[in-house]
Legacy VTK file of the C-alpha trace (Angstrom):
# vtk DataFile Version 3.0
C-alpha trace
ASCII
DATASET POLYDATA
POINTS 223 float
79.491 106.533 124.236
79.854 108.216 120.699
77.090 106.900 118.274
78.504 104.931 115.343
75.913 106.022 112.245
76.282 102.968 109.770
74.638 101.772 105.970
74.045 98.975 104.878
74.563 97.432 101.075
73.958 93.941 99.954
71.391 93.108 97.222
69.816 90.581 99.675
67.097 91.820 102.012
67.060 89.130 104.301
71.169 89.716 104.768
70.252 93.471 105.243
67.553 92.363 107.898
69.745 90.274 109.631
72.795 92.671 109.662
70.889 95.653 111.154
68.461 93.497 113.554
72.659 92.658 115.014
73.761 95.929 114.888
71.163 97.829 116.731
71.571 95.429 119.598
75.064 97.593 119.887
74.617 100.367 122.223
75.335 103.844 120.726
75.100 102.443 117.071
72.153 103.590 114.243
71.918 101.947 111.084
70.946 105.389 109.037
70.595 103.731 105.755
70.140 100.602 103.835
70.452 99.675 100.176
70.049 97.105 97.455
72.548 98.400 94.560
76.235 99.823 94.614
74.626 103.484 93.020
72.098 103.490 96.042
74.461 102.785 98.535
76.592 106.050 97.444
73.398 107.937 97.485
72.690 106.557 101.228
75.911 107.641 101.916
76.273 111.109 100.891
73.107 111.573 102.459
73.668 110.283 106.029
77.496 111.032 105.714
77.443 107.422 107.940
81.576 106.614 110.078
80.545 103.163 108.842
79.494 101.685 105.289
79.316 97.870 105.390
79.115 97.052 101.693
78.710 93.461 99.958
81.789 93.246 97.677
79.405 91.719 94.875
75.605 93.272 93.678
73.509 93.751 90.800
74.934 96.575 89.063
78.233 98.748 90.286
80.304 96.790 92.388
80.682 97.286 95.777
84.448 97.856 95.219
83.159 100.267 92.567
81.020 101.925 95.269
84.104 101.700 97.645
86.298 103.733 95.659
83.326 106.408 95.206
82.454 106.834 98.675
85.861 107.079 100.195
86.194 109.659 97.147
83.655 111.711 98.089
83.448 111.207 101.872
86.919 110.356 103.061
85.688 110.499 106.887
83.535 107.368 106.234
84.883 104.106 106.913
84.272 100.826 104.045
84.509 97.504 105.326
83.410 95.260 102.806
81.385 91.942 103.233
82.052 88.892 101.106
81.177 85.281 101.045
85.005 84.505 99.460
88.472 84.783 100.866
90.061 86.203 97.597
93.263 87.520 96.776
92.160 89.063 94.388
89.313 90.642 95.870
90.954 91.827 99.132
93.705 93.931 96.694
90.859 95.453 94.537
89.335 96.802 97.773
92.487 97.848 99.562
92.976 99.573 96.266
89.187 101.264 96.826
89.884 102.737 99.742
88.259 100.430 102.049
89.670 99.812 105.388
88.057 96.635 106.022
87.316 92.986 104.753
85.070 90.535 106.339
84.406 86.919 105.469
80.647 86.244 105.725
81.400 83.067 107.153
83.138 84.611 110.246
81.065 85.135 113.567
78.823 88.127 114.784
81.598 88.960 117.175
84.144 89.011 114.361
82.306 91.907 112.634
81.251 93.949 115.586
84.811 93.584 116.416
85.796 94.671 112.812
83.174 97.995 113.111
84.803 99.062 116.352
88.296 98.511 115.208
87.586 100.946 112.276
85.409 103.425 113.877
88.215 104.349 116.178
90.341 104.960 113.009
92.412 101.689 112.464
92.330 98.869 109.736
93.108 95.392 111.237
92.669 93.434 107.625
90.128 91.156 108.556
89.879 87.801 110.195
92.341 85.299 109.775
94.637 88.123 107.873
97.922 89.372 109.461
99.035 92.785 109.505
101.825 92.432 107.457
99.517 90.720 105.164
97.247 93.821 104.720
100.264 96.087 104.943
101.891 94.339 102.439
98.672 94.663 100.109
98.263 98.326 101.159
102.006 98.831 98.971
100.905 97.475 96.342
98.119 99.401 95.829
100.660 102.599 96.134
102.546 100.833 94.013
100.066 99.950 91.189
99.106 103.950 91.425
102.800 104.587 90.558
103.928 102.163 88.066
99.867 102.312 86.130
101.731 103.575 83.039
103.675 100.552 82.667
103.381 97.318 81.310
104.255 94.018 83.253
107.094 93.700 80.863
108.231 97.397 81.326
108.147 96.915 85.243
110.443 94.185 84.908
112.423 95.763 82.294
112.788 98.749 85.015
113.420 96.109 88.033
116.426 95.421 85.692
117.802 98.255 85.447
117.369 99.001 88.599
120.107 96.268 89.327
122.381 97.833 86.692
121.949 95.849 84.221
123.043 96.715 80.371
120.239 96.423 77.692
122.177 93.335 76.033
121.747 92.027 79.596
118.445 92.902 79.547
117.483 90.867 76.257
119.569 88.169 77.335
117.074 87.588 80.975
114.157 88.320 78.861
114.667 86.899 75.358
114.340 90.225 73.501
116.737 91.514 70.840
119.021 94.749 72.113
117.340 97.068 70.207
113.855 96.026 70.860
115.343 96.322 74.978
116.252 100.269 73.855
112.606 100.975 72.689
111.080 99.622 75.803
113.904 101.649 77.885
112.960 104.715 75.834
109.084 104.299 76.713
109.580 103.620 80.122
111.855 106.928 81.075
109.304 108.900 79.194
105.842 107.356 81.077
107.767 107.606 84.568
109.394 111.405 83.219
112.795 110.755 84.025
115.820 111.957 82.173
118.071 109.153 82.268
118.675 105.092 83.458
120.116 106.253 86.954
116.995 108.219 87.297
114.520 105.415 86.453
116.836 103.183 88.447
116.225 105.717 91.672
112.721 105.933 90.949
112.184 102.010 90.880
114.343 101.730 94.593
112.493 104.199 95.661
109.245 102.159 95.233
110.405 99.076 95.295
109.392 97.643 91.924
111.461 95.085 92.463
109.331 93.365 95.338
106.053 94.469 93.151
107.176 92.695 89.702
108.109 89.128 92.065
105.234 89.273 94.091
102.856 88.868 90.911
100.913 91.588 91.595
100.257 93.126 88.293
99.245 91.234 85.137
99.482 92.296 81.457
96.945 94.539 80.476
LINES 1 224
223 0 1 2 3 4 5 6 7 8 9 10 11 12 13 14 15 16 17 18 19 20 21 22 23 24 25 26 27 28 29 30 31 32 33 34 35 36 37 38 39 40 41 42 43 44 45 46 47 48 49 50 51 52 53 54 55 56 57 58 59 60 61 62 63 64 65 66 67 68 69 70 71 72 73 74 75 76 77 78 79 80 81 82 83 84 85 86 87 88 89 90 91 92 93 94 95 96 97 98 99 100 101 102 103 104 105 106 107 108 109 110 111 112 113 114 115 116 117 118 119 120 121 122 123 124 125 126 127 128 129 130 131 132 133 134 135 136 137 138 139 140 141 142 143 144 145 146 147 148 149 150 151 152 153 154 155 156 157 158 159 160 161 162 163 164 165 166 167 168 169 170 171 172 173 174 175 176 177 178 179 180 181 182 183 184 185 186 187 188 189 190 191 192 193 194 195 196 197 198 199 200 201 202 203 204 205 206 207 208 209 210 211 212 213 214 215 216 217 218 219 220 221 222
C-alpha cells in the first residue's frame, strides 16, 4: 500500500492530537507535520511536500483558505481538504476558489474523513459530506468564472448578460433603470476590461462562459 504523507493545521492542539492519534491508526499513512497558524502550515508543507494537507478553514492569523491558495500555488501535487465547524456557502466557494479539493464538516464522523483523505489521495474531489457533485461542480464554474469576469462589476456582468441576449442599450436602461447614455459608458468599459472589439464579441465572450447562469446564481457581489 502507497504511504499517504499528511499535515495537519488547526490552531487547537487538542484537535491536532485527536486528528493524528485517528490517522495513524490508517495503515500506510504518516502525519509528517503539524501546525498551529496558516504561515506554519505552508512552511510544514513545503518542507514535507505532504499528498495530504488537512487545514482548519479558520486560525489565528492567515486563513486557512489563505494558506489553501498558497500551498496548491506552490505545491500543486498536494491535496487541501479543509476542516470546518460550519456548512457555509460562502466558505465552501472561497475554498473551491483556493484550490482545495476537499471540505469537511467537523461534525461529520471519523469514517467520513478517512473516506474524504482516500477519495483525494487517489486524485478525485467528491465535495464533502452531504454535498452533491453537481453541487461542487457547479461551485467549481464559478470559481472559473469569477477568474474571468474579476474585472467587472456586478452591474457590468449583468449589463454584459444583456447584451448577450441582444439587447439595445435603451433596452438596457429600461431593465436596469439607467439613462442610455450612462448604458454606453458602462458598454464602453466593459469591451475594454474583457479586450474585445465590439458587442457581438462581448456577447460571444459572455456565452462562452456563461455569465448569464453566474449573474442569476448570485455569485458575485458589488465590490
Amino acid at each position: 500500500m502507497a504511504q499517504i504523507r499528511i499535515v495537519i493545521a488547526d490552531d487547537h492542539a487538542v484537535v491536532r492530537m485527536g486528528l493524528k492519534a485517528l490517522l495513524q491508526q490508517q495503515a500506510g499513512w504518516l502525519v509528517v507535520g503539524e501546525a498551529p497558524t496558516g504561515e506554519e502550515a505552508i512552511a510544514q508543507a513545503l518542507l514535507h511536500k505532504p499528498a495530504i494537507v488537512l487545514m482548519d478553514v479558520q486560525m489565528h492569523g492567515m486563513s486557512g483558505v489563505d494558506a489553501c491558495r498558497k500551498i496548491t500555488e506552490q505545491l500543486p501535487e498536494t491535496r487541501v481538504i479543509m476542516l470546518t465547524s460550519f456548512s457555509d456557502d460562502e466558505l465552501l466557494y472561497a475554498a473551491v476558489r483556493a484550490g482545495a479539493s476537499e471540505y469537511v464538516l467537523k461534525r461529520m464522523g471519523n469514517n467520513d474523513l478517512i473516506r474524504a483523505i482516500q477519495t483525494v489521495s487517489q486524485g478525485h474531489s467528491i465535495g464533502g459530506p452531504g454535498l452533491t457533485e453537481a453541487r461542487i461542480k457547479q461551485l467549481k464554474n464559478n470559481a472559473k468564472a469569477a477568474s474571468v469576469f474579476s474585472e467587472l462589476s456586478i452591474l457590468e456582468l449583468r449589463i454584459l448578460a444583456l447584451i448577450a441576449e441582444g439587447t439595445t442599450n435603451r433596452e438596457i436602461g429600461g431593465r436596469l433603470f439607467l439613462g442610455e447614455g450612462t448604458v454606453r459608458n458602462y458598454v464602453s468599459s466593459v469591451l475594454s476590461k474583457l479586450n474585445v472589439a465590439n458587442r457581438v464579441e462581448a456577447a460571444a465572450f459572455a456565452v462562452r462562459h456563461n455569465a448569464k447562469s453566474y449573474v442569476d446564481g448570485n455569485k458575485v457581489k458589488e465590490s
